[in-house]
NUDRENDREN-349417 format. One record per residue: residue number from 1; residue in three letters; x, y, z negated of N, C-alpha, C in turn. Coordinates in nm, 4 decimals. Each point is the difference from the previous one (the first is absolute). Layout:
// NUDRENDREN-349417
PT   pos   code       n.c1       n.c2       n.c3      ca.c1      ca.c2      ca.c3       c.c1       c.c2       c.c3
PT   NUM    ALA          X          Y          Z          X          Y          Z          X          Y          Z
...
// end
This chain:
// NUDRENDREN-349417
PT   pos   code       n.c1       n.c2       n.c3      ca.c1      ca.c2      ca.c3       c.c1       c.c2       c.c3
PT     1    UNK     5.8065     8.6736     8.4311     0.0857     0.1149     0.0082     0.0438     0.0345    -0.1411
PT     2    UNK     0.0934     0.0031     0.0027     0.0728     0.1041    -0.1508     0.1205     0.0800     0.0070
PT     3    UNK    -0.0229     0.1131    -0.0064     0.0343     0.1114    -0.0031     0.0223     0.0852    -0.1542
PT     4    UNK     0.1025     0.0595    -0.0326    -0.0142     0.0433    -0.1013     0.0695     0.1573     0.0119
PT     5    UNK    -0.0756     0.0988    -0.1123     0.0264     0.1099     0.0352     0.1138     0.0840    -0.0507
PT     6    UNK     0.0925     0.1123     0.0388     0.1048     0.0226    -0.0455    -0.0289     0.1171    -0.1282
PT     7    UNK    -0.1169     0.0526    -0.0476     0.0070     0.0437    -0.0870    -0.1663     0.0473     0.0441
PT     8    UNK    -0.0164     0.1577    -0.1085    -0.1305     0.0220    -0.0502    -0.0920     0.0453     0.1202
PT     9    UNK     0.0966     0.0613     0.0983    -0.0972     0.0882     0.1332     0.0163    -0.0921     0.0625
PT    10    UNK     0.1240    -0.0857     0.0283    -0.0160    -0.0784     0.1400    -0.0498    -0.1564    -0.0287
PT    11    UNK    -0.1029    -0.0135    -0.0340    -0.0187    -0.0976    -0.0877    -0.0511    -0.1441     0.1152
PT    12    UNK    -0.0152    -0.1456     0.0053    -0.0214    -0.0979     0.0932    -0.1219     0.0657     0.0341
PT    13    UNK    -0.1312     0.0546    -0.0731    -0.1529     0.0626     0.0285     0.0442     0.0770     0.1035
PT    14    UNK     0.0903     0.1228     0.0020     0.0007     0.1372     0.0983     0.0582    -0.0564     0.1075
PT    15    UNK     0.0993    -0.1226    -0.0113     0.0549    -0.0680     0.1158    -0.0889    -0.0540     0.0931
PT    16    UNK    -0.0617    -0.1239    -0.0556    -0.0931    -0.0952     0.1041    -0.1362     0.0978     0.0078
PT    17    UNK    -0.0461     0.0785    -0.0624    -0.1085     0.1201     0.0064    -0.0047     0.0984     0.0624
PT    18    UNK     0.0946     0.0495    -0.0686     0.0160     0.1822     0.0574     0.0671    -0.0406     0.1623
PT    19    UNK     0.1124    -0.0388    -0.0179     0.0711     0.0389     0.1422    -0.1218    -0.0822     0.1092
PT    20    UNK     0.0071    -0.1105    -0.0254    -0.1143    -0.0133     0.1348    -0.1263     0.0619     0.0282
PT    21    UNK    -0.0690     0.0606    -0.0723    -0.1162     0.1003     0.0207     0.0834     0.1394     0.0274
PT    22    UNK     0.1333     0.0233    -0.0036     0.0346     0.1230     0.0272     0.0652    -0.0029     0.1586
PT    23    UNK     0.0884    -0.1012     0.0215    -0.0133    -0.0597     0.1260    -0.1706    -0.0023     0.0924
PT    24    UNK    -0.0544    -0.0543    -0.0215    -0.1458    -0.0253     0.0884    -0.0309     0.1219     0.0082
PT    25    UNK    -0.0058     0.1336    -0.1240    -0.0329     0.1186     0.0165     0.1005     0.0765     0.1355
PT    26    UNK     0.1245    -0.0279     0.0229     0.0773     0.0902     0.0853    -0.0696    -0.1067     0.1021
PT    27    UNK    -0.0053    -0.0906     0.0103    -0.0340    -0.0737     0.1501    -0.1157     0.0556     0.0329
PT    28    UNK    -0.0847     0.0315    -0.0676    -0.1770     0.0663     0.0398     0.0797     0.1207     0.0662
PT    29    UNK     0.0262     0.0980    -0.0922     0.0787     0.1721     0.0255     0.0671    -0.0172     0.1035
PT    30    UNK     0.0203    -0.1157     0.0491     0.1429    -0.0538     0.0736    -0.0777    -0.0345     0.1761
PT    31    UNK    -0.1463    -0.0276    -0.0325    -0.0691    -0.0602     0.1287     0.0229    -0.1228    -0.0154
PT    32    UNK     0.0747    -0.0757    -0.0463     0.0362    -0.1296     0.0242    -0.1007    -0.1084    -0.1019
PT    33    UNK    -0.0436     0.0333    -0.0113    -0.1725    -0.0862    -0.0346    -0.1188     0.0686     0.0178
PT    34    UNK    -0.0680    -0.0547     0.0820    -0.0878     0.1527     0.0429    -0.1283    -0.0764    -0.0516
PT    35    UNK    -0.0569    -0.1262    -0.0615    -0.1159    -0.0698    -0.0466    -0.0620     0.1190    -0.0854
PT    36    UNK    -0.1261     0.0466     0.0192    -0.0948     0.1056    -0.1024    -0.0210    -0.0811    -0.1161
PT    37    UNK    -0.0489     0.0435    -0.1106    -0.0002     0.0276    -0.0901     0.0724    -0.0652    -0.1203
PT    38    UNK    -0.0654    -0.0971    -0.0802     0.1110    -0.0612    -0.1094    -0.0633    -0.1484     0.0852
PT    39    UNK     0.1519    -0.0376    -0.0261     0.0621    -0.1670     0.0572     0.0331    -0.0695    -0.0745
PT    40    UNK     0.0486    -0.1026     0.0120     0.0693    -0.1191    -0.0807     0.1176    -0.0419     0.0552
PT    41    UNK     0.1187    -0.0446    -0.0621     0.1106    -0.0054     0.1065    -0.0341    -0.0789     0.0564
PT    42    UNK    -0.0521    -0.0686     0.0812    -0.0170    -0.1609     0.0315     0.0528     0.0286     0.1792
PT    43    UNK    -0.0134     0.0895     0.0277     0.1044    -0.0005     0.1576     0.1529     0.0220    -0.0034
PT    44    UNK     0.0171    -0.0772     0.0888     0.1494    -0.0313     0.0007     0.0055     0.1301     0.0777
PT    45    UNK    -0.0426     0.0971     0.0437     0.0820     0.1252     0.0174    -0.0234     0.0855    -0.0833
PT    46    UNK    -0.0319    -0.0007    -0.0904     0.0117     0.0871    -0.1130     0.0932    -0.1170    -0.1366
PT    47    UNK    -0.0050    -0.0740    -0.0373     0.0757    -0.0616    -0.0990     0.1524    -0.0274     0.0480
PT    48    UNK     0.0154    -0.0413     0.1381     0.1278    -0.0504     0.0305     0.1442     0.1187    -0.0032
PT    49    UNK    -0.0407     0.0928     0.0539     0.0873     0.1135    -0.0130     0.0034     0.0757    -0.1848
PT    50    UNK    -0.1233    -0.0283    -0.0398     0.0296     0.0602    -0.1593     0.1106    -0.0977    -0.0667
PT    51    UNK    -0.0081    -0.1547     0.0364     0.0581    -0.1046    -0.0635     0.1233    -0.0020     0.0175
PT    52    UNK     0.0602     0.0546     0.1492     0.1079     0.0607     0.0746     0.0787     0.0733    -0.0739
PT    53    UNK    -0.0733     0.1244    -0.0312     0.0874     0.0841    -0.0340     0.0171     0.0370    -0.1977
PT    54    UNK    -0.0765    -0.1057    -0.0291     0.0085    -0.0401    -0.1503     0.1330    -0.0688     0.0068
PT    55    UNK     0.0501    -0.0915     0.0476     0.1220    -0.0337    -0.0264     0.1211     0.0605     0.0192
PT    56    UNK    -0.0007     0.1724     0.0442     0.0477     0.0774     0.0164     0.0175     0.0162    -0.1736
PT    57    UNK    -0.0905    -0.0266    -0.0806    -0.0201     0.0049    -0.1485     0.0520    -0.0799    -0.0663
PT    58    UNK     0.0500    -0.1188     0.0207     0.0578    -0.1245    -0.0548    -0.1603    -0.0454     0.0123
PT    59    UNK    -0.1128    -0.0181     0.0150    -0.1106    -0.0546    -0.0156    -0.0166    -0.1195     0.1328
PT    60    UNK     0.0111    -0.1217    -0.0092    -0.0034    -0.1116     0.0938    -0.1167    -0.0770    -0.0571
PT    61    UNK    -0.0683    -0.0536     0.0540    -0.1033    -0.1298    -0.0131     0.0559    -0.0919     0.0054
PT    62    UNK    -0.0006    -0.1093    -0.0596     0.0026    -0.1451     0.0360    -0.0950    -0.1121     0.0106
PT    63    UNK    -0.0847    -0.0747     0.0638    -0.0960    -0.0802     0.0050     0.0018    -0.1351    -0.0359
PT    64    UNK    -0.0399    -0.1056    -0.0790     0.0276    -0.1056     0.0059    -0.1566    -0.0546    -0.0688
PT    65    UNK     0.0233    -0.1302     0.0534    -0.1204    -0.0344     0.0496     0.0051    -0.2049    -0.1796
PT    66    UNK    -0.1031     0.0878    -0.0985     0.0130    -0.1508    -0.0447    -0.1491    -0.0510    -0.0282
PT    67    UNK    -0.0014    -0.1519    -0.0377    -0.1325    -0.0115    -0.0225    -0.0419    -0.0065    -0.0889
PT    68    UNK    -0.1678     0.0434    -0.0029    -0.0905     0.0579    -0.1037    -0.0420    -0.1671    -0.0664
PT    69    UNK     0.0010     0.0228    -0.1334    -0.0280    -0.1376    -0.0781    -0.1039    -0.0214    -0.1260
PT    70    UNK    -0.0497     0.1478     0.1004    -0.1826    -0.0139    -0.0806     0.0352     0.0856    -0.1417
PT    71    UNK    -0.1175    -0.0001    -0.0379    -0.0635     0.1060    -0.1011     0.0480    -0.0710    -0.1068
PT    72    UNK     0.0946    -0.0322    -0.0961     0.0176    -0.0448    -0.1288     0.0280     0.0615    -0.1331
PT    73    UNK    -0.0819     0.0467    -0.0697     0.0051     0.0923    -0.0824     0.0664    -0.0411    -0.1427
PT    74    UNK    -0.0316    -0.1075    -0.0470     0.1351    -0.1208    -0.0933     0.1149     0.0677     0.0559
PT    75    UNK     0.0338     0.0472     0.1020     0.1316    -0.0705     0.0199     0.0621     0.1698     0.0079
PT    76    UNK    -0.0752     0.1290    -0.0442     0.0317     0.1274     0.0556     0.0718     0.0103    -0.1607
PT    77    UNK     0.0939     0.0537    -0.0493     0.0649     0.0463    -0.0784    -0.0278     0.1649    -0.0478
PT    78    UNK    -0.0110    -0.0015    -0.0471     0.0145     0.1426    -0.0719     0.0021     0.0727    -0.1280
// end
């Protein structure tokens, strides 16, 4: 994912951070996740609709899938 932010308040952090924990907060207030206490997103009815309405944000995922070619530390730059 890369995302970048449009200035000092609305920054990529308050984007992929703030709005989806502020989202999940109206869905609790909302009834529409009713799981007790603290969770993990890992259900698709709680992540799929936050992910939903993030792209209401310009915020989209993309997935792609490459392969891992082991631990080589020679070869890490920095």
């Amino acid at each position: 994912m890369v995302l970048i932010g449009e200035d000092r308040p609305y920054t990529a952090m308050a984007k992929t951070v703030g709005l989806p924990v502020a989202m999940a907060a109206l869905q609790i207030l909302n009834g529409k996740i009713t799981s007790p206490g603290v969770q993990r997103p890992i259900k698709k009815e709680v992540y799929e609709p936050i992910l939903k309405e993030l792209e209401d944000y310009g915020i989209h995922f993309k997935e792609k899938e490459i392969p891992y070619l082991g631990y080589n530390p020679d070869k890490i730059s920095g």
